[in-house]
matplotlib code that plots the C-alpha trace (Angstrom):
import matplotlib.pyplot as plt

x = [-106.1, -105.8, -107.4, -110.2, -109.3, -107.9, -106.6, -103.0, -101.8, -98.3, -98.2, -94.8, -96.3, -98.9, -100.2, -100.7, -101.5, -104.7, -105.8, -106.1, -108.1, -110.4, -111.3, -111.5, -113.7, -115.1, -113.6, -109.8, -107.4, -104.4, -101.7, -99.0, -97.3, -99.8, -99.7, -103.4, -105.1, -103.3, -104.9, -108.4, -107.7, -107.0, -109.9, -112.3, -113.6, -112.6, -112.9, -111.8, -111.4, -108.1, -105.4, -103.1, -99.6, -98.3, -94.8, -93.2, -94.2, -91.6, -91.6, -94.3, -92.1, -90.7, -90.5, -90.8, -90.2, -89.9, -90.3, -94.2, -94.9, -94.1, -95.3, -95.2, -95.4, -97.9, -95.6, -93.1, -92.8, -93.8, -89.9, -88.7, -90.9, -90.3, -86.6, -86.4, -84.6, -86.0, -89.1, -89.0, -87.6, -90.9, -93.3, -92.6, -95.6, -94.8, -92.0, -93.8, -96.7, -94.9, -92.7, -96.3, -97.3, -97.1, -93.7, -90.3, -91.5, -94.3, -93.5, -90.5, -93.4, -96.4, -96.8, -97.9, -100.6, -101.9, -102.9, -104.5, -106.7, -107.2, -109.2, -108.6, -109.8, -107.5, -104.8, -102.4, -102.0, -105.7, -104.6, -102.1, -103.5, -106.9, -104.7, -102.0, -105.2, -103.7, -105.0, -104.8, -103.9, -106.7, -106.1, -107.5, -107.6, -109.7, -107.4, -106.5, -107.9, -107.1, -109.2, -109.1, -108.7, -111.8, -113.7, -111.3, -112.4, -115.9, -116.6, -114.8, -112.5, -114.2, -112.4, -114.0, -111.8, -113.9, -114.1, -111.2, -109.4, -106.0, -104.1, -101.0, -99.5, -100.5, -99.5, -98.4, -98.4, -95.9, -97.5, -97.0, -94.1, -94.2, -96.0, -95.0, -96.3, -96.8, -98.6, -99.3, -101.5, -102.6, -102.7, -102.6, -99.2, -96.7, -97.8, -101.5, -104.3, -104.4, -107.3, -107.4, -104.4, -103.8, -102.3, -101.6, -100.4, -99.9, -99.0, -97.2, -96.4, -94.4, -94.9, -98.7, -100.4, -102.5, -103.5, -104.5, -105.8, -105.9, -107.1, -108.3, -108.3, -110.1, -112.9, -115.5, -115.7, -113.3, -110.4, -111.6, -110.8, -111.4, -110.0, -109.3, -107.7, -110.7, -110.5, -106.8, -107.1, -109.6, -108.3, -105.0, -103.6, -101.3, -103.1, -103.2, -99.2, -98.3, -97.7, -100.8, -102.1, -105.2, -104.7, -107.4, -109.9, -108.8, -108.9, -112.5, -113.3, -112.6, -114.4, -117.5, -117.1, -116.4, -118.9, -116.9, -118.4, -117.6, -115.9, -113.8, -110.8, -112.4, -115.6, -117.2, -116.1, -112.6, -112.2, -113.8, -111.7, -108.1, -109.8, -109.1, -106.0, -104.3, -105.1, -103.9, -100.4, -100.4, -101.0, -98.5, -95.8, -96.8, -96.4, -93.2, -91.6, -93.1, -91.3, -88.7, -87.2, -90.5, -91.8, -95.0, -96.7, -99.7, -102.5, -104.4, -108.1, -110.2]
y = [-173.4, -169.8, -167.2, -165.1, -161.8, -159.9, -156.4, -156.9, -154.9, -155.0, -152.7, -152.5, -151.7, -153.2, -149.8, -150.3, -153.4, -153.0, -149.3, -151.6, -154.1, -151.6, -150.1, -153.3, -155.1, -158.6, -158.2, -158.6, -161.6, -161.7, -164.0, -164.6, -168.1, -168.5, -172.6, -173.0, -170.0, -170.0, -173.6, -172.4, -169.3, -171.6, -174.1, -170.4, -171.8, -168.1, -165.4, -162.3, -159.0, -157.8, -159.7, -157.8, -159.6, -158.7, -160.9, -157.1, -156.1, -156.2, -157.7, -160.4, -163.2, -163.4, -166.7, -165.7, -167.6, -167.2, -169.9, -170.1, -170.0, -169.4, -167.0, -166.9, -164.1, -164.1, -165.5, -167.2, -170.1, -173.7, -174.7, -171.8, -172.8, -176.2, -176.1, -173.7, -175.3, -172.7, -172.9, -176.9, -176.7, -174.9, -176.5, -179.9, -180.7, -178.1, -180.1, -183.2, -182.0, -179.4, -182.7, -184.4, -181.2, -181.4, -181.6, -179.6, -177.2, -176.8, -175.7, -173.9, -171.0, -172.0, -170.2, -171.9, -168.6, -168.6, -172.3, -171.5, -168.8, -171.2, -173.4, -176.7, -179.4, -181.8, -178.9, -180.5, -176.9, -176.5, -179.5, -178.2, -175.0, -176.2, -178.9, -176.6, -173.8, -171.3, -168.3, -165.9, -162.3, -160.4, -157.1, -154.7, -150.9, -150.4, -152.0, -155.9, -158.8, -162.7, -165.2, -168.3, -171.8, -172.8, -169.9, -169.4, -171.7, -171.8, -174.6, -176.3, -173.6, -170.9, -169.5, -165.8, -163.4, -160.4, -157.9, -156.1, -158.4, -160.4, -162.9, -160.9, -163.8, -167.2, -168.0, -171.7, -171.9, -174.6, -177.8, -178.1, -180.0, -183.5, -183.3, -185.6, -184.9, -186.8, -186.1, -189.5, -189.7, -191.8, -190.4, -192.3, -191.3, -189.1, -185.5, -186.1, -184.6, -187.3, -189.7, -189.0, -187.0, -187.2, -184.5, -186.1, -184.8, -186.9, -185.4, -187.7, -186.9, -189.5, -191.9, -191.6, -189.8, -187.1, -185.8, -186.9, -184.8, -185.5, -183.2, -184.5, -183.9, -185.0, -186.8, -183.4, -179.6, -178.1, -179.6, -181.5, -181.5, -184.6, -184.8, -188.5, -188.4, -190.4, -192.9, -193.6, -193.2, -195.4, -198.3, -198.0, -200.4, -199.7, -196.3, -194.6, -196.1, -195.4, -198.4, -199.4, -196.7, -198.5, -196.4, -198.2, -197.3, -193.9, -194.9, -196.3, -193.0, -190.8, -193.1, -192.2, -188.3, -188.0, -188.1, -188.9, -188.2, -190.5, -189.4, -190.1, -191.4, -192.8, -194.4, -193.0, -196.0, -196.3, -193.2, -194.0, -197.1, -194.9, -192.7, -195.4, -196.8, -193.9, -192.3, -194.8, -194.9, -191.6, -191.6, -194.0, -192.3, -189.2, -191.3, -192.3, -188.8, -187.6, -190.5, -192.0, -193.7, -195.9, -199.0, -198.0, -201.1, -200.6, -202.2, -204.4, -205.0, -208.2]
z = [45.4, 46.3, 49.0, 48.3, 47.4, 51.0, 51.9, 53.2, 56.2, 57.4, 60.8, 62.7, 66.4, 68.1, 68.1, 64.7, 64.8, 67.4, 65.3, 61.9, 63.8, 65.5, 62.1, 60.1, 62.8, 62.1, 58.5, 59.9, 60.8, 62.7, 60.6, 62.7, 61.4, 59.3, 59.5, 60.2, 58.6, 55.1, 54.3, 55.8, 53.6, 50.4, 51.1, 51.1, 55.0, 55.8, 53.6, 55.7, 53.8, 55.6, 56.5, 59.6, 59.4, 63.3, 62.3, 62.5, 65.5, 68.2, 71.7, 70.1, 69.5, 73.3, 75.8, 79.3, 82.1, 85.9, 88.8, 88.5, 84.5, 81.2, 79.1, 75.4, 72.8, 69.9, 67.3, 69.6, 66.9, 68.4, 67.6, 69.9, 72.7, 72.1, 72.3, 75.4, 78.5, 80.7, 79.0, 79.7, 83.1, 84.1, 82.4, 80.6, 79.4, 76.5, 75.4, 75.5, 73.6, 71.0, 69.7, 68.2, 66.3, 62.8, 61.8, 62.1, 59.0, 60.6, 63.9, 62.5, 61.1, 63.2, 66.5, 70.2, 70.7, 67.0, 67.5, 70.7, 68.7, 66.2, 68.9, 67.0, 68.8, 67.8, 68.8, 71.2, 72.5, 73.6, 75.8, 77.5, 78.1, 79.6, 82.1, 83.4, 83.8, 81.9, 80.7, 77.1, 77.4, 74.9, 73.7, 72.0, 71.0, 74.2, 77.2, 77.8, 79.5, 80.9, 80.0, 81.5, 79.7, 80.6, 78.8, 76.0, 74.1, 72.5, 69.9, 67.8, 65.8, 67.9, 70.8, 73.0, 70.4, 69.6, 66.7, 66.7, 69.3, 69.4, 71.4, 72.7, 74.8, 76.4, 80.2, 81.2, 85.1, 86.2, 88.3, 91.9, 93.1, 92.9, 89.6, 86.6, 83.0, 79.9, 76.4, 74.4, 70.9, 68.5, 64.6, 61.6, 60.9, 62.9, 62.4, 61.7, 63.8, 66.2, 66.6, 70.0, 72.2, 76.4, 78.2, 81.8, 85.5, 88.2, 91.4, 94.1, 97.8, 100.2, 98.1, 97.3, 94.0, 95.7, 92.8, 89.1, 86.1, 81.8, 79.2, 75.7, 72.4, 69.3, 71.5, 72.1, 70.7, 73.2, 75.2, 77.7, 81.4, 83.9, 87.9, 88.0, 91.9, 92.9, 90.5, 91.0, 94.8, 95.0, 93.0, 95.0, 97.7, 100.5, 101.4, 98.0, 96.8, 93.6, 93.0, 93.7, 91.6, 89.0, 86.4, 84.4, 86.7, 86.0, 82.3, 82.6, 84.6, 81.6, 78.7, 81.1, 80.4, 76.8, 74.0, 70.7, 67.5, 64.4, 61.2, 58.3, 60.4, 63.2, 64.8, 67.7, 69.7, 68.9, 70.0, 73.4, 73.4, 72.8, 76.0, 78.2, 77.0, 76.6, 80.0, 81.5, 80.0, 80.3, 84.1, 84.4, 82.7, 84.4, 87.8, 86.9, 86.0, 89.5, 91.1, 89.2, 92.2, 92.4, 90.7, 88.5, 87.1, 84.8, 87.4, 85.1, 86.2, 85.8]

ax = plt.figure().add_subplot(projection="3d")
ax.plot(x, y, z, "-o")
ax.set_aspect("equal")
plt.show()
């Protein structure tokens, strides 16, 4: 299939960039890698009248990192965040969840900010944005502003972008020490959407998990946040131990807060079911990068 009929724009400042967008309005789209909008593009879901390639425009494609975050550029490719130490070193959920998108080709052209914009909900960057509570810089012709995970995204494919509006970076705040990550999906085959995807953080402190939180994809609209310290806590022996830790209590904690809905590639309830499951080896694994040195059993209840 092919694209509806588009004006193409090619500006080499983000100047340029912003002035095209301005005048254009709700008739323009930023392409940056591309990977997600070409095939919305070729299946005529989209039909914008001006396409604004920003691929030229310097100082775009940048991965910064200091001890608190990482920010990255709007077409940083997922393969350049993916493979930065530095990057990694502050944030390692990144890592972990950049590995399960698509595949190399794929990440070698798609960009980490464009799939944010993109609001997929089975995006594993959505994920990670909404659990490390990260925010999108927005600009426009008229000034910038942060928005928060939590209001970027919108509905499904819908994020808070407005006419004449771009994602210039994406901020990844690092966890607080003590904190272990882990990303884990299930797709049909490696590379699919997933079925349902776990972004975990487990925070442990002298020997106890003090803290516990997952975000979800593929089970609701938008990613979905849930604090699951009480559940963990609670189930735990030995004054809150991680090894003690009931990660299925956690597990049971979040089937209570999603509302899956069925489709061609899943049932409603299986996807509850991998909620529970997979939140709980997630936790775990989280646990055990927090605190390597201890023994981390799956607790297994009833």
């Amino acid at each position: 299939m092919k694209p509806p009929a588009f004006t193409y724009h090619a500006p080499e400042s983000l100047d340029e960039a912003l002035g095209v967008l301005a005048e254009v309005g709700e008739d323009g789209k930023v392409l940056a890698g591309g990977q997600s909008l070409v095939p919305i593009l070729n299946m005529r879901l989209a039909a914008p009248a001006h396409l604004v390639d920003i691929n030229r425009v310097a100082g775009l494609s940048t991965v910064d990192t200091n001890d608190t975050s990482v920010t990255v550029g709007a077409t940083a490719r997922h393969t350049d965040v993916e493979l930065d130490d530095a990057a990694y070193g502050v944030q390692p959920l990144l890592r972990q969840a950049l590995r399960l998108v698509a595949h190399p080709v794929i990440r070698n052209r798609g960009t980490t900010v464009g799939s944010l914009a993109h609001a997929d909900p089975a995006g594993e960057m959505t994920a990670v944005l909404a659990l490390t509570r990260g925010s999108v810089r927005i600009t426009s012709g008229s000034g910038s502003r942060n928005v928060d995970a939590t209001d970027f995204f919108v509905g499904p494919l819908e994020c808070c972008l407005r006419a004449g509006e771009m994602v210039e970076s994406a901020t990844f705040p690092a966890f607080p020490a003590g904190t272990g990550s882990a990303f884990i999906e299930v797709a049909r085959r490696h590379g699919d959407y997933a079925l349902c995807g776990v972004a975990a953080a487990v925070t442990v402190l002298d020997g106890a998990v003090s803290a516990a939180r997952a975000a979800y994809i593929s089970v609701g609209p938008t990613p979905l946040l849930v604090d699951l310290t009480d559940a963990v806590a609670g189930g735990a022996v030995s004054g809150g131990a991680v090894s003690g830790a009931d990660w299925a209590a956690a597990g049971r904690l979040a089937q209570s807060q999603v509302s899956p809905e069925a489709d061609i590639h899943s049932t409603a309830s299986y996807r509850r079911h991998l909620v529970g499951v997979l939140t709980a080896r997630a936790l775990a694994e989280a646990a055990a990068a927090a605190a390597p040195t201890h023994s981390l059993p799956l607790r297994r209840s009833g």
